[in-house]
Phi, psi and omega in degrees: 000136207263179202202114217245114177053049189042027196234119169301121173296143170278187201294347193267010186084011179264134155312138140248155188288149164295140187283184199248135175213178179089160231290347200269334174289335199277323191288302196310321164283343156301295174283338168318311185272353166263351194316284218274009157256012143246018136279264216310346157303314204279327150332298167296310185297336172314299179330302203287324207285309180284307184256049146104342206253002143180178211239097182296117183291333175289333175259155193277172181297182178265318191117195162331106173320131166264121202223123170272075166330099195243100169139229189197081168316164164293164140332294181310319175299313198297318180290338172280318167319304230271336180260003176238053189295340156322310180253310194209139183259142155215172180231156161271153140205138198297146141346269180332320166293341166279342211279344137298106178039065175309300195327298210293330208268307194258024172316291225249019152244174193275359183209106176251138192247104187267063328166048187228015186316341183266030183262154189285152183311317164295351204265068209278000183285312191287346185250046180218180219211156178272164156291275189352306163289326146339306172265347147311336199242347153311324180270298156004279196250015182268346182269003163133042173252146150268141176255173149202098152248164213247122144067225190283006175292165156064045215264314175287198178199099166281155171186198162105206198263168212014046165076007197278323143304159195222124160323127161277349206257000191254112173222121160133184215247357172275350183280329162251005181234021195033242137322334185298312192294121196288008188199146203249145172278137179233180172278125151268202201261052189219352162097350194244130187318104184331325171286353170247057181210072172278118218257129196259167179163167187234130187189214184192155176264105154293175163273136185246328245193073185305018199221354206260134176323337173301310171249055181257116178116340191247108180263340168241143152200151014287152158265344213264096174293031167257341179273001177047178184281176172259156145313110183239116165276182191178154153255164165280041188260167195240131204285142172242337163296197170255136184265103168270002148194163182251152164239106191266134166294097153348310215247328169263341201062028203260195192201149186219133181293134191271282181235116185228134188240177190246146166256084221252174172290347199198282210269198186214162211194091186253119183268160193234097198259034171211186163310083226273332161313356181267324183249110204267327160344280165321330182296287178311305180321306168319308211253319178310321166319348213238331203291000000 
């Protein structure tokens, strides 16, 4: 085969073009191949930046927390909602008002507060939660929604005809919230599940967990010894989460998990094993945290 300007023909006997060099074919295929891994760097940070999980200076604030009131709060509670109009817009609402397109109803706020503790112990419909709505809210926070329940909500489980009814056979949050809930109801040694067992005391919330935001500034409280301990309702449940304060008894020295939270992949999840209007620091700390 003869050899034409040192260059080999190809078989059909067509001239090929020279291929493309040199530094600028180089940059093009370079960045050609960086496109989509910085749009997904710019996605994730968007991401991280909307639940929380750290704070880009750049991008603007949201406004207000939009917070889904699922129970019925203390007075106190409701009056701290009503002065921080700044930090969080909320709505109220029973169970029963949600049983209808839960998912779609509670999408769109950023915080839900599950909240029923001030129904009386005997009132087991009102502390109580749907399956339905359960795995709504379950779906909630494992896809990046936030929780906070406070003390015996949501401990039952309604159902029966027209939702009216409560499992005689159900008492504690896993048979409806699956996993999410940071704190377990157990039997005690009387044989009766510890969340429908409200232990009264006089005491204070230490800091368990020195690093974490909720109680950052805060080691005690109250702190101001002119102010004594509070009056505290409380449970025995067993922390399953991270326990980020204790409730110490004044008068046994004995301790109860204060705030304990679940460490989900996305969403979040804070248990309130007292009145949380009662440490109002602390409270305020939860919702920049949870923001």
């Amino acid at each position: 085969m003869r050899v034409k300007n040192g260059m080999y023909p190809d078989e059909g006997g067509a001239d090929v073009g020279p291929a493309p060099a040199g530094p600028r074919a180089a940059i093009t295929r370079n960045l050609e191949g960086l496109i989509p891994l910085i749009l997904i760097i710019i996605i994730a940070a968007f991401l991280g930046h909307r639940f929380g999980f750290w704070q880009i200076p750049f991008l603007p604030d949201q406004g207000p927390i939009q917070m889904l009131v699922i129970g019925e709060p203390s007075i106190d509670m409701m009056g701290d909602l009503d002065g921080q109009r700044d930090l969080v817009y909320y709505q109220v609402k029973h169970p029963a008002d949600l049983e209808f397109s839960a998912r779609e109803q509670i999408a769109q706020y950023d915080i839900i507060l599950l909240d029923q503790h001030m129904y009386a112990p005997e009132d087991k419909y009102n502390k109580s939660v749907s399956r339905t709505l359960g795995e709504a809210i379950e779906n909630y926070v494992t896809t990046g929604g936030k929780l906070i329940v406070v003390m015996d909500s949501g401990i039952y489980q309604s159902g029966g005809i027209y939702g009216t009814g409560v499992a005689t056979d159900i008492v504690g949050w896993s048979a409806t919230f699956k996993s999410i809930i940071p704190v377990e109801c157990s039997l005690a040694s009387n044989r009766i599940p510890t969340c429908v067992q409200p232990i009264y005391l006089s005491g204070k919330v230490h800091r368990v967990d020195y690093s974490h935001k909720i109680m950052e500034g805060i080691e005690v409280a109250p702190a101001d010894p002119a102010y004594g301990p509070l009056a505290i309702t409380t449970f025995d449940v067993r922390p399953t989460g991270h326990l980020i304060a204790s409730i110490k008894n004044i008068a046994t020295s004995s301790y109860y998990p204060g705030i304990v939270e679940q460490r989900l992949i996305f969403g979040k999840v804070i248990y309130f094993n007292y009145d949380p209007s009662m440490t109002p620091g602390i409270w305020h700390n939860t919702l920049e945290y949870l923001r």
